[in-house]
MIFIZA-616909 format. One record per residue (C-alpha): residue number from 1; residue in one letter; y negated, x negated, z negated. Coordinates in nm, 2 decimals, padded with zeros to 4 digits, always signed. Layout:
BEGIN
+-----+--------+--------+--------+--------+
| num | residu |     c2 |     c1 |     c3 |
+-----+--------+--------+--------+--------+
| NUM |      A |      Y |      X |      Z |
...
+-----+--------+--------+--------+--------+
END
This chain:
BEGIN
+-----+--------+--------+--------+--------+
| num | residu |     c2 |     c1 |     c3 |
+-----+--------+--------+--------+--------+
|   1 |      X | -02.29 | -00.61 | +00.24 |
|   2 |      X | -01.99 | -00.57 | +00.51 |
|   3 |      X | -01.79 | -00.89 | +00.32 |
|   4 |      X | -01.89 | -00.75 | +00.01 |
|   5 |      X | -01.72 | -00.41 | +00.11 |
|   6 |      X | -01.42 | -00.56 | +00.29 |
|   7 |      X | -01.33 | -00.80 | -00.07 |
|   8 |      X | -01.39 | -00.44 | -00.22 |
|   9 |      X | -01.12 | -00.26 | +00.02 |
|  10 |      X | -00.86 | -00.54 | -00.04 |
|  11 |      X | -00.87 | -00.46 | -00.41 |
|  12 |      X | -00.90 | -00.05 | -00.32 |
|  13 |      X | -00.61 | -00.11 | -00.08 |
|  14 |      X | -00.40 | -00.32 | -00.33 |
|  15 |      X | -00.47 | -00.04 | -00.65 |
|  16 |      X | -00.37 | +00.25 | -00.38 |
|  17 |      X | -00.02 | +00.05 | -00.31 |
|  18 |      X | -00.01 | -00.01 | -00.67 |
|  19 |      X | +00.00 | +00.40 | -00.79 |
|  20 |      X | +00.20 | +00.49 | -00.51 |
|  21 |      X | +00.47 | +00.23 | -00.64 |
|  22 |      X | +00.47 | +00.39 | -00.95 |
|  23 |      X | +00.44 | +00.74 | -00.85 |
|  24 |      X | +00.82 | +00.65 | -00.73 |
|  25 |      X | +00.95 | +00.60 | -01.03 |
|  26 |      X | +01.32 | +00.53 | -00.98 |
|  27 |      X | +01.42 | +00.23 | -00.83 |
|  28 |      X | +01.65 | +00.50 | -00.62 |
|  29 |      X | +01.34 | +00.73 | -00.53 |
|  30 |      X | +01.17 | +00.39 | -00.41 |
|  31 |      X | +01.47 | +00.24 | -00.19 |
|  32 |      X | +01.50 | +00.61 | -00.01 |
|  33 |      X | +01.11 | +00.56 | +00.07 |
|  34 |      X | +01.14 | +00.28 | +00.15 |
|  35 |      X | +01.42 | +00.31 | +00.41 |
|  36 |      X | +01.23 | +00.65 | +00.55 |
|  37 |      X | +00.98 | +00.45 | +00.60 |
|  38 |      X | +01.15 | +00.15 | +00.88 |
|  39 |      X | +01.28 | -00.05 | +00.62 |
|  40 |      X | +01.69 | -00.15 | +00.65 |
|  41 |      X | +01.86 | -00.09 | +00.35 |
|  42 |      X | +01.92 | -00.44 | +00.23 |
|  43 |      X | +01.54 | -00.50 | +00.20 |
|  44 |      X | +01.48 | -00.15 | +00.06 |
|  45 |      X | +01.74 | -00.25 | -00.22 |
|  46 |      X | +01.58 | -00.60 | -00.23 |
|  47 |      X | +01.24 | -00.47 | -00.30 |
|  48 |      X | +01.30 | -00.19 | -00.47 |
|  49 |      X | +01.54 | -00.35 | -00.76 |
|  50 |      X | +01.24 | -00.63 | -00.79 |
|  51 |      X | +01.16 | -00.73 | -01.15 |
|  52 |      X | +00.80 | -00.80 | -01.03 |
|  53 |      X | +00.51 | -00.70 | -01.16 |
|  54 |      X | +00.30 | -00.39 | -01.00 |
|  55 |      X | +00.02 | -00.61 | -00.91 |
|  56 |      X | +00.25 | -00.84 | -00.76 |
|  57 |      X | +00.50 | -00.60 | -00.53 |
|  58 |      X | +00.16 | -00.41 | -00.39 |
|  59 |      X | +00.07 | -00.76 | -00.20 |
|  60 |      X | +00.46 | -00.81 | -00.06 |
|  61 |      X | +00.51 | -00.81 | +00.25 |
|  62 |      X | +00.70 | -00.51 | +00.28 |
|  63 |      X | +00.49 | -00.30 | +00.15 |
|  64 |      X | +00.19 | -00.41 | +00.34 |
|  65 |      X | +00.40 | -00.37 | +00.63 |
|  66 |      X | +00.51 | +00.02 | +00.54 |
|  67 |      X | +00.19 | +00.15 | +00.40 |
|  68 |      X | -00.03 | +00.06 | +00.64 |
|  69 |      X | -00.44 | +00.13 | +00.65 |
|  70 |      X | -00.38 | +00.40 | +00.93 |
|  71 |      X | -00.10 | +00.57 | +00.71 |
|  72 |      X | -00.35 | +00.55 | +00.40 |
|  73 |      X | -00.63 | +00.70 | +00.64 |
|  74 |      X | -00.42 | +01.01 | +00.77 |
|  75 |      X | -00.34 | +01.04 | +00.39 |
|  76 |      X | -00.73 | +01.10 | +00.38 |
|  77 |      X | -00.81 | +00.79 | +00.16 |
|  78 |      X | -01.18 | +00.68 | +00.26 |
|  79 |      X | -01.23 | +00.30 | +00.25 |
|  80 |      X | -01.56 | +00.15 | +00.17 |
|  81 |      X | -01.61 | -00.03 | +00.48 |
|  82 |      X | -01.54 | +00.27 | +00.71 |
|  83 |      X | -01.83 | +00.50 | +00.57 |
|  84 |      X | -02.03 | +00.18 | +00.57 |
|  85 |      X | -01.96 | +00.17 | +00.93 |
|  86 |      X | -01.98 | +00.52 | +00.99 |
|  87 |      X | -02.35 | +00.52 | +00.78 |
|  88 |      X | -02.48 | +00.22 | +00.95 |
|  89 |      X | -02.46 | +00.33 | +01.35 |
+-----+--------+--------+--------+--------+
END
């Protein structure tokens, strides 16, 4: 069940990055995150100016390294695994 649970995350994780990608709409909007988030400005620019698809920038590496599980936590997002945790002990 705890593999099962952890695949499940990746995919939660992935669709979370996903909507918060396009909840910043404007590629200006994004670079500003982006940046307030410990990115340098090249990169910001670099990333947010992508062509990519959604599905595609949420597993870059820049994202994964800004928006991390603990930022997503003290956002209150539950994962799967966590309450499966938290149920089992």
């Amino acid at each position: 069940m705890r593999s099962l649970l952890q695949v499940t995350d990746m995919w939660y994780r992935r669709r979370l990055l996903i909507v918060i990608w396009k909840q910043w709409k404007r590629i200006k909007t994004k670079v500003t995150n982006l940046i307030k988030l410990g990115i340098n400005k090249y990169k910001a620019y670099e990333c947010g100016n992508t062509r990519k698809g959604y599905w595609h920038i949420a597993n870059s590496y820049i994202l994964n390294r800004t928006i991390t599980d603990e930022r997503l936590r003290k956002a209150g997002y539950v994962f799967f695994s966590d309450y499966y945790e938290a149920v089992r002990r």
